[in-house]
Backbone as XML, in Angstrom:
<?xml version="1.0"?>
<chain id="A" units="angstrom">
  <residue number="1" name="UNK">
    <atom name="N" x="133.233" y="266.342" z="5.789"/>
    <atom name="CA" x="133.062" y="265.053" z="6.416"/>
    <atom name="C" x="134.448" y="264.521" z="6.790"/>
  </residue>
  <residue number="2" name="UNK">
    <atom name="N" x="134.457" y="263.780" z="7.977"/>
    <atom name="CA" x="135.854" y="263.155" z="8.463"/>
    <atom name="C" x="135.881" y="262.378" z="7.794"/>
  </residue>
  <residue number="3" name="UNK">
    <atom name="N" x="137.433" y="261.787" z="7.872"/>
    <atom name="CA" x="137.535" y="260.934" z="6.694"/>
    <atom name="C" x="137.088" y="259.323" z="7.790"/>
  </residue>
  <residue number="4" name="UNK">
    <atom name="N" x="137.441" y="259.499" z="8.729"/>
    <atom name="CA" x="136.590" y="258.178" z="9.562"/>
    <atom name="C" x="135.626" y="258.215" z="9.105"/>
  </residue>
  <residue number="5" name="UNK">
    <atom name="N" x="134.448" y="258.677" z="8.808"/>
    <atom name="CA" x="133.330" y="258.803" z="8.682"/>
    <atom name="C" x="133.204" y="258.607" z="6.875"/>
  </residue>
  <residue number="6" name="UNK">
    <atom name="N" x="133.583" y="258.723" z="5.970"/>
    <atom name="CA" x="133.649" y="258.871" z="5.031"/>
    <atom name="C" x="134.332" y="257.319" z="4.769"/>
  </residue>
  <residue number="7" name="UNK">
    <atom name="N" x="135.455" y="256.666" z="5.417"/>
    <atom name="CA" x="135.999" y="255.370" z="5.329"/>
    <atom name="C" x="134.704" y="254.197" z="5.753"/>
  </residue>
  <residue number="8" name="UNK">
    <atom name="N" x="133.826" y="254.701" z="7.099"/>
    <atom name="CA" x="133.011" y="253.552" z="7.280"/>
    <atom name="C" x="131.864" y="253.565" z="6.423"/>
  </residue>
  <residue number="9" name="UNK">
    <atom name="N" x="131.775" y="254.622" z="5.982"/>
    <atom name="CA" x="130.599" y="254.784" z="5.203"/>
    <atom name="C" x="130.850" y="253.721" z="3.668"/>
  </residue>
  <residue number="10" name="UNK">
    <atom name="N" x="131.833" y="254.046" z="3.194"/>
    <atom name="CA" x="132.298" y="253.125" z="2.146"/>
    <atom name="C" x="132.481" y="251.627" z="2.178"/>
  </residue>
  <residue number="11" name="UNK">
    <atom name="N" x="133.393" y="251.535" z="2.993"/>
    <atom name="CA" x="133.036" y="250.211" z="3.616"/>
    <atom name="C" x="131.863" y="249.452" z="3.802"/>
  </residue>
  <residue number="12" name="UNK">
    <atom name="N" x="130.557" y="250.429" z="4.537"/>
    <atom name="CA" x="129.532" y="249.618" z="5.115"/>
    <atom name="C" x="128.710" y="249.362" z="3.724"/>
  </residue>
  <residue number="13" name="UNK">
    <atom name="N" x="129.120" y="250.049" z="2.556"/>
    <atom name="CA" x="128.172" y="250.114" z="1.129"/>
    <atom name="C" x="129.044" y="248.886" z="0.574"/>
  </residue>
  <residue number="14" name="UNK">
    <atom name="N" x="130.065" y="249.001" z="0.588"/>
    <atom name="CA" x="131.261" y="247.909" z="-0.035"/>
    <atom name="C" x="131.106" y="246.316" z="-0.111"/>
  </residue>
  <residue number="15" name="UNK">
    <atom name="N" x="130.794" y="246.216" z="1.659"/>
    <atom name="CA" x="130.141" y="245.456" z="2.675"/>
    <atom name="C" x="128.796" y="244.625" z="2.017"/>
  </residue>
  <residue number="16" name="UNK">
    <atom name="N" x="128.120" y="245.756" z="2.011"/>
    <atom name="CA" x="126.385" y="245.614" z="1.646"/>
    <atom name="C" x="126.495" y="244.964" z="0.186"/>
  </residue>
  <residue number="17" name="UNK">
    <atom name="N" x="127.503" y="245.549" z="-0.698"/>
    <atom name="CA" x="126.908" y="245.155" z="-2.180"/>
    <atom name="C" x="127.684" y="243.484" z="-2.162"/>
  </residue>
  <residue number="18" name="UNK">
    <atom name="N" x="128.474" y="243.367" z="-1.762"/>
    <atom name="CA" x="129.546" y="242.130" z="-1.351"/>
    <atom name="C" x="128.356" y="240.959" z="-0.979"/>
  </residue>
  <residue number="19" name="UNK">
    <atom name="N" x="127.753" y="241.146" z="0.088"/>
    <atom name="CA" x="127.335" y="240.433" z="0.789"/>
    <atom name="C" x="125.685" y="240.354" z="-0.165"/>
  </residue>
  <residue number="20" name="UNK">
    <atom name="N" x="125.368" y="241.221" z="-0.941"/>
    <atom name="CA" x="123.802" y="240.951" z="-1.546"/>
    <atom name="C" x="124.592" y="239.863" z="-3.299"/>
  </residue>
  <residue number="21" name="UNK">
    <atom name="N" x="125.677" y="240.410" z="-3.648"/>
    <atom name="CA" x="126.040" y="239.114" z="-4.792"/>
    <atom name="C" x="126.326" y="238.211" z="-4.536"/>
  </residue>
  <residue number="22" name="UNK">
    <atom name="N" x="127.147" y="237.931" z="-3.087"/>
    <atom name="CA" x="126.775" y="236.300" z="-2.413"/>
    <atom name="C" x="125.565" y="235.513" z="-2.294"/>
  </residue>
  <residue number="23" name="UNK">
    <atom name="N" x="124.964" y="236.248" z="-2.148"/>
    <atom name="CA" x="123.455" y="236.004" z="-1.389"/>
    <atom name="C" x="122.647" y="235.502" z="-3.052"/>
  </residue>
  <residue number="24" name="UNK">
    <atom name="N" x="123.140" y="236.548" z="-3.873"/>
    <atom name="CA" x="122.935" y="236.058" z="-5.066"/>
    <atom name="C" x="123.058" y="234.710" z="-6.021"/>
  </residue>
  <residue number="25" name="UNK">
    <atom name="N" x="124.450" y="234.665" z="-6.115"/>
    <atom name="CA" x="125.226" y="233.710" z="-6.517"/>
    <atom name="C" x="125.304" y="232.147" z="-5.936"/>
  </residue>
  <residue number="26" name="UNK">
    <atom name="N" x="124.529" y="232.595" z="-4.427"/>
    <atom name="CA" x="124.036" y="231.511" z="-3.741"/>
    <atom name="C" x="123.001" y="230.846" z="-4.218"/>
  </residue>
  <residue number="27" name="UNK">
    <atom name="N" x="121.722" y="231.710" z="-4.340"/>
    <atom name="CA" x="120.715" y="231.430" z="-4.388"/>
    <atom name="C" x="120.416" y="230.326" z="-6.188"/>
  </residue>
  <residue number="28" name="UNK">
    <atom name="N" x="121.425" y="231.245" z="-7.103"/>
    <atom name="CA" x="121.080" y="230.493" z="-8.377"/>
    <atom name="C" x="122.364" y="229.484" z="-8.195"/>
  </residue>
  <residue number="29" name="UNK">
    <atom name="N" x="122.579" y="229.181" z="-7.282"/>
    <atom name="CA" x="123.912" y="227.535" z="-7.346"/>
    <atom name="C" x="123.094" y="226.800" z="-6.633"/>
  </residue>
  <residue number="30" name="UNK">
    <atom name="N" x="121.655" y="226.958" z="-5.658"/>
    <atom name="CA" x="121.550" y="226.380" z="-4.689"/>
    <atom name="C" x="120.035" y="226.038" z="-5.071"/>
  </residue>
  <residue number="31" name="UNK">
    <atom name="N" x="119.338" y="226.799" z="-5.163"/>
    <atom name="CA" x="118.067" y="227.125" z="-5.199"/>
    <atom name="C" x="117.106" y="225.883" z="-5.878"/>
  </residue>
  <residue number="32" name="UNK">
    <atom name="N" x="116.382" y="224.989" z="-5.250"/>
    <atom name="CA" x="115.690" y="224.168" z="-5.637"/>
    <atom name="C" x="114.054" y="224.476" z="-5.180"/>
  </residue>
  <residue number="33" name="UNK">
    <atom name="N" x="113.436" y="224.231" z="-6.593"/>
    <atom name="CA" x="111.632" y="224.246" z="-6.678"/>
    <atom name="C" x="110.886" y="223.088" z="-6.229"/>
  </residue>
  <residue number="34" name="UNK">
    <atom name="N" x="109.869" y="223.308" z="-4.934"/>
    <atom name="CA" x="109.421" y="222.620" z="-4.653"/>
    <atom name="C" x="108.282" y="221.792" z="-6.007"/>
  </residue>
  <residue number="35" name="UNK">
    <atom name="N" x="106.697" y="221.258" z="-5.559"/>
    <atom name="CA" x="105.954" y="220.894" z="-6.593"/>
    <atom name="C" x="105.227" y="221.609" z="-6.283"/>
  </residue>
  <residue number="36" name="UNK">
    <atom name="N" x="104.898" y="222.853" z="-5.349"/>
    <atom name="CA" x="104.090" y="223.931" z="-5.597"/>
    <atom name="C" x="105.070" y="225.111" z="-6.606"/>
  </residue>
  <residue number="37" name="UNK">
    <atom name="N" x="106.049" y="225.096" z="-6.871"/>
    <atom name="CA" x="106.651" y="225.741" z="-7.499"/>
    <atom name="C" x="106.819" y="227.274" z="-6.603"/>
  </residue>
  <residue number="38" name="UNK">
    <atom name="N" x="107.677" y="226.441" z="-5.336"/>
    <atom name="CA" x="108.546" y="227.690" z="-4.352"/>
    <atom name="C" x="109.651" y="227.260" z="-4.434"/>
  </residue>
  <residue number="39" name="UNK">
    <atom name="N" x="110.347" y="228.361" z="-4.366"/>
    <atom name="CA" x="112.382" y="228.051" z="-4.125"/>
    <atom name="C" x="112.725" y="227.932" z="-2.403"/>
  </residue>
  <residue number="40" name="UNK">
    <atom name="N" x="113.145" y="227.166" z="-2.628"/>
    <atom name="CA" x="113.866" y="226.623" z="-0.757"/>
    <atom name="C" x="114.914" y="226.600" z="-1.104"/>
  </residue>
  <residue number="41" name="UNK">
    <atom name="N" x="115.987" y="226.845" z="-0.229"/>
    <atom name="CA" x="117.485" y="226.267" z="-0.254"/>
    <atom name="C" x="117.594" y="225.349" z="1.288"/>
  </residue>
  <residue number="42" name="UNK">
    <atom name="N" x="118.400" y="224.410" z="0.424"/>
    <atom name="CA" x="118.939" y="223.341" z="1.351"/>
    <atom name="C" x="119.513" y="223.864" z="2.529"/>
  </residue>
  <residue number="43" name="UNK">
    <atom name="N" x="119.478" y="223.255" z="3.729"/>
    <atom name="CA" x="120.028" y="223.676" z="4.646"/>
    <atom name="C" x="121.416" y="223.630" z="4.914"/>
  </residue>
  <residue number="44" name="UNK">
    <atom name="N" x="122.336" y="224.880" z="5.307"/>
    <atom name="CA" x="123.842" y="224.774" z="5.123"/>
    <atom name="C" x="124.509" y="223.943" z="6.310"/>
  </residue>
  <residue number="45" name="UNK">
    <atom name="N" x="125.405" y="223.225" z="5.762"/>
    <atom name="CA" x="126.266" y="222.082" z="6.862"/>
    <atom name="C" x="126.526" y="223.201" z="7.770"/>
  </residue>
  <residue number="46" name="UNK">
    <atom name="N" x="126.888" y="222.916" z="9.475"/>
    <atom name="CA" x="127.884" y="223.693" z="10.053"/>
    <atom name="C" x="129.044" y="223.762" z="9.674"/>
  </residue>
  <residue number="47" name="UNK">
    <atom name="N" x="129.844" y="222.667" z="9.346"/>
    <atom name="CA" x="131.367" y="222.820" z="8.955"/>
    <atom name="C" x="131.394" y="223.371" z="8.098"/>
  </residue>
  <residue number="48" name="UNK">
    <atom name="N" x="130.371" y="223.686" z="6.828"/>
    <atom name="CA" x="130.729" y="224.512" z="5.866"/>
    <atom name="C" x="130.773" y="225.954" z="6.452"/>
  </residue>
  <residue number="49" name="UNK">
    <atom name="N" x="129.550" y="226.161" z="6.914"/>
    <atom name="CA" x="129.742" y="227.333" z="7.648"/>
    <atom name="C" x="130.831" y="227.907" z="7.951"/>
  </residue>
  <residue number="50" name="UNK">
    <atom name="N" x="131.331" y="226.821" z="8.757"/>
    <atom name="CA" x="132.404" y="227.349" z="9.823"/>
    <atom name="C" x="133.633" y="227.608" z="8.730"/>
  </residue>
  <residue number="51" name="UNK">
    <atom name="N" x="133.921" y="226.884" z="7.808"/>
    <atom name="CA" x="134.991" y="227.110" z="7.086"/>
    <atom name="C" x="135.260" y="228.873" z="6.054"/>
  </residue>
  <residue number="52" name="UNK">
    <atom name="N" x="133.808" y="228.925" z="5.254"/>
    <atom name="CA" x="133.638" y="229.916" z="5.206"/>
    <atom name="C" x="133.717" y="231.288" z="5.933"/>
  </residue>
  <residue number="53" name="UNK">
    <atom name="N" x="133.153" y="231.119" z="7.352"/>
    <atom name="CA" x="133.229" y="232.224" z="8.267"/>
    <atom name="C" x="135.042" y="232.441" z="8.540"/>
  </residue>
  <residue number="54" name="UNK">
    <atom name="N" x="135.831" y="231.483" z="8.811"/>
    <atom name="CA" x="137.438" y="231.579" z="9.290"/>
    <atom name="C" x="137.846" y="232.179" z="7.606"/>
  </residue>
  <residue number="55" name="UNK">
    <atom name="N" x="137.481" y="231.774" z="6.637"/>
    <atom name="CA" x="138.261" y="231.845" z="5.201"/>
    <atom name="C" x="137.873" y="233.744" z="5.468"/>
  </residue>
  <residue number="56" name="UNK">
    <atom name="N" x="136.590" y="234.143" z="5.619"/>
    <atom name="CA" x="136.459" y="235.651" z="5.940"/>
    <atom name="C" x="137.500" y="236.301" z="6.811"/>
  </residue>
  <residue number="57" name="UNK">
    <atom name="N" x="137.831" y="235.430" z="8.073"/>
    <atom name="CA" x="138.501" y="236.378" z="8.939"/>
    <atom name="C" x="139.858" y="236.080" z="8.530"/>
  </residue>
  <residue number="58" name="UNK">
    <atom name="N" x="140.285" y="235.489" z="7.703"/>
    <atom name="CA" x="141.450" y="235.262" z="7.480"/>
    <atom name="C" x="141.527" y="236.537" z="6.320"/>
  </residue>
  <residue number="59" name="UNK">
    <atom name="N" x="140.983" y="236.622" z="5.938"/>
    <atom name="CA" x="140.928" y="237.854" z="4.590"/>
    <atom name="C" x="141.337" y="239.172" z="5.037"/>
  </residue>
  <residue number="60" name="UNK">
    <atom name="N" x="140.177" y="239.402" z="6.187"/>
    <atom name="CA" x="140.106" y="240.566" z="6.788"/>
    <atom name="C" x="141.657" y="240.920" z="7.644"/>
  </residue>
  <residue number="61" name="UNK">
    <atom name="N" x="142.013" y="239.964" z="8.105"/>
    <atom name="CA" x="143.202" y="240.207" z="8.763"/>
    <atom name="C" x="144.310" y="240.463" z="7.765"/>
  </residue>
  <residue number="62" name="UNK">
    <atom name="N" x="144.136" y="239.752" z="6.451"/>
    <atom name="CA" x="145.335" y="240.319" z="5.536"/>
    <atom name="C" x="145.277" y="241.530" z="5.191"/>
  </residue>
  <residue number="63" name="UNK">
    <atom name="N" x="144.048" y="241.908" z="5.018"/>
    <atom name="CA" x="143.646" y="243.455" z="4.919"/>
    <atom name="C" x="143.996" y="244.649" z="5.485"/>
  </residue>
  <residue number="64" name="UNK">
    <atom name="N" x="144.200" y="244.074" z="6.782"/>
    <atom name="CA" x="144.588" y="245.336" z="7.409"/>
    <atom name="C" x="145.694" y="245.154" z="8.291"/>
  </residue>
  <residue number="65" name="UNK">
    <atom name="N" x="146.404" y="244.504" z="7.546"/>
    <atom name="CA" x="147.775" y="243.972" z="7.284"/>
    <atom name="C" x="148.567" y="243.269" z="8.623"/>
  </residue>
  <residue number="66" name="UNK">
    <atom name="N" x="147.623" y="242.253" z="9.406"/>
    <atom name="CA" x="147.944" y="241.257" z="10.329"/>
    <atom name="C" x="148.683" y="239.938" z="9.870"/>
  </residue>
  <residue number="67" name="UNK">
    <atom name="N" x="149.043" y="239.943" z="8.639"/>
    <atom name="CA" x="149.058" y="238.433" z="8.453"/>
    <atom name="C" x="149.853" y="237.788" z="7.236"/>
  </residue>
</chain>
């Protein structure tokens, strides 16, 4: 296997497990029961959004050593 191929592959698993303990860690900081007893999460601000999404690309760029 190339090692391109072997680098995205890691990455895209790296990626995946990253992004499912967020999703996690979200859900039990966030997660409120209705009175039928379902979990909803609140709806996210845009600016939070947005801050989060730049705090990512700011990461990524240190990463691969822009910055």
């Amino acid at each position: 296997m190339k090692l391109r191929t072997r680098v995205m592959i890691t990455g895209g698993v790296l990626g995946a497990l990253l992004g499912v303990t967020a999703a996690h860690l979200y859900m039990e900081s966030n997660a409120q029961v209705d009175e039928e007893g379902e979990e909803q999460l609140p709806a996210i601000q845009p600016g939070k959004a947005l801050v989060v999404g730049l705090a990512v690309l700011q990461v990524m760029k240190k990463l691969v050593g822009g910055g």
